[in-house]
C-alpha positions in Angstrom: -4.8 6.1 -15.3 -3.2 2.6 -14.5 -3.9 -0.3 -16.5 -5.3 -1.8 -12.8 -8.6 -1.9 -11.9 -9.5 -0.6 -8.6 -13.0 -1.3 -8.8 -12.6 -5.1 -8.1 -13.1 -4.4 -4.7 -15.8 -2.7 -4.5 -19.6 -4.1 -5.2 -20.7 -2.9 -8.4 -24.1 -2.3 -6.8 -24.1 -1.2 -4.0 -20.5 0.5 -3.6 -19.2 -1.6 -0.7 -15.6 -1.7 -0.3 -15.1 -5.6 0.6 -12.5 -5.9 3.7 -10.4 -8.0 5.1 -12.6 -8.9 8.2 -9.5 -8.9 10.5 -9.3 -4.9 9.0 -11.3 -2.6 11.2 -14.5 -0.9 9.9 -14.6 2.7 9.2 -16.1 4.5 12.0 -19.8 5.0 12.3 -21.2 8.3 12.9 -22.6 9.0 16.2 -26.1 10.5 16.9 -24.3 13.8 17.7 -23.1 13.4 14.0 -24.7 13.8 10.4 -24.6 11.1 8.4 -22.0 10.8 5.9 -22.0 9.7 2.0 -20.3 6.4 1.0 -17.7 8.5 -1.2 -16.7 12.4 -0.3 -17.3 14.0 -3.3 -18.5 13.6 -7.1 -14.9 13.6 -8.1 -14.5 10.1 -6.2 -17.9 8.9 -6.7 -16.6 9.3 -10.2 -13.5 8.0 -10.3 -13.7 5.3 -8.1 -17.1 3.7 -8.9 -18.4 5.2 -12.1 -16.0 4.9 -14.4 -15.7 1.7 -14.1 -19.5 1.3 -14.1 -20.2 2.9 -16.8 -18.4 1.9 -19.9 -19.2 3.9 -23.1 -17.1 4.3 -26.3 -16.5 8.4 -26.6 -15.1 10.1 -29.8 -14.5 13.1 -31.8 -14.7 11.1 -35.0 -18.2 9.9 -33.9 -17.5 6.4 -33.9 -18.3 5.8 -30.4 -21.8 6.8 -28.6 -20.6 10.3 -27.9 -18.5 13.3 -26.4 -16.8 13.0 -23.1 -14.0 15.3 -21.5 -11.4 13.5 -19.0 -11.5 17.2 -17.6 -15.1 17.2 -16.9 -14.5 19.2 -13.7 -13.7 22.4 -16.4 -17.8 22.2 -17.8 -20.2 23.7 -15.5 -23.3 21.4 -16.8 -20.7 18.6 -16.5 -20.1 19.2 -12.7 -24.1 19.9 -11.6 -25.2 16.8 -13.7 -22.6 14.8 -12.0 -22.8 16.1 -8.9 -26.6 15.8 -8.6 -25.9 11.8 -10.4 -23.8 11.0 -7.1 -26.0 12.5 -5.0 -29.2 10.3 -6.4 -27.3 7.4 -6.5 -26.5 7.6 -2.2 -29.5 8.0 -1.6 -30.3 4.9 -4.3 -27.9 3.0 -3.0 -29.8 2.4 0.5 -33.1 1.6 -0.6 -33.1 -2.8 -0.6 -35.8 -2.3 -3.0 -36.1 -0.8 -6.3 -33.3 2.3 -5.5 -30.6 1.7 -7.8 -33.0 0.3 -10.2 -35.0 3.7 -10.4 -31.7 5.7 -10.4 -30.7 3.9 -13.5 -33.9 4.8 -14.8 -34.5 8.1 -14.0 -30.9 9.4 -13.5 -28.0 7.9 -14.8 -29.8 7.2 -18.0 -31.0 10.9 -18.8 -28.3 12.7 -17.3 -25.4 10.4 -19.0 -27.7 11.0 -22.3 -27.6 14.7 -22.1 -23.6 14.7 -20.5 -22.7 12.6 -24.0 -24.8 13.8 -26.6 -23.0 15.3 -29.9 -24.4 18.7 -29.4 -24.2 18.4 -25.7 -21.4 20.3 -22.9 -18.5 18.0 -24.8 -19.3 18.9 -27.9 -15.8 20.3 -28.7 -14.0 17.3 -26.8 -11.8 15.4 -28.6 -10.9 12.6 -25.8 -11.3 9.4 -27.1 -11.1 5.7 -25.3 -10.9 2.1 -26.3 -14.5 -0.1 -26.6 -14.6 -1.5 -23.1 -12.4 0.7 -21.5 -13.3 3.3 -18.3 -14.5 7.0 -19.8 -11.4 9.0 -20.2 -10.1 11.4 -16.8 -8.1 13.3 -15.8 -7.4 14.2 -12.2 -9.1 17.8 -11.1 -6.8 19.7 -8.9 -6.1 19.7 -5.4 -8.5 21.5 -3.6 -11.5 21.8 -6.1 -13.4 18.8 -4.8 -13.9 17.4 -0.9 -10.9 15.3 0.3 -11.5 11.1 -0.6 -13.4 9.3 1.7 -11.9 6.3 0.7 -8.2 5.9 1.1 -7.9 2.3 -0.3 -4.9 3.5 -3.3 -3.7 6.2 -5.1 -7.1 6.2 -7.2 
């Protein structure tokens, strides 16, 4: 992971990728078409907005909140809870009103809990990061995850 942040582009609510109005917009999907997610998978969801969202001290030496695994994608419980935590938070992320609040709430705060408890599915990890700094990762491999909706870097 580079020292850069790629999340200062996006809005740390609502996921928008800010543009350069003179750059063309993605394409919308037609009626013909299902509607897409903001990101393509939990992977990118992850690694391009979470991460940097989501800022937690993790440890072996229990001198941070909890237990995290830059290789999440390797724990079962790991993948589902994230997987269903992206989900929630598309859905969350269109609602003007209390959406993202609510996810926070009854989401992200339980399933981040569980995901970084001691005795939880990173029990045995021993990746470690700095106060402040993004959750540790490591990139899964090619193929296991949707391709990247977004294409803005090599994050």
């Amino acid at each position: 992971m580079t020292d850069e942040d790629p999340f200062d582009s996006v809005d740390r609510i609502t996921g928008e990728v800010d543009r350069d109005p003179q750059e063309p917009a993605a394409s919308s999907p037609t009626s013909e078409e299902e509607p897409t997610t903001f990101y393509g998978s939990a992977d990118e969801w992850l690694r391009r907005y979470w991460l940097f969202s989501y800022r937690r001290r993790v440890s072996s030496r229990g001198s941070g909140t909890g237990r995290w695994k830059a290789d999440w994608w390797t724990v079962d419980e790991a993948v589902q809870r994230l997987e269903a935590l992206w989900r929630a938070w598309e859905v969350a992320r269109l609602d003007p009103g209390v959406g993202m609040s609510s996810w926070w709430l009854n989401h992200a705060t339980p399933h981040m809990s569980a995901l970084l408890a001691q005795d939880g599915p990173f029990a045995g990890a021993t990746d470690e990061n700095d106060v402040g700094a993004p959750l540790p990762y490591q990139r899964p491999p090619a193929g296991r995850f949707a391709p990247d909706f977004r294409s803005d870097g090599d994050w």
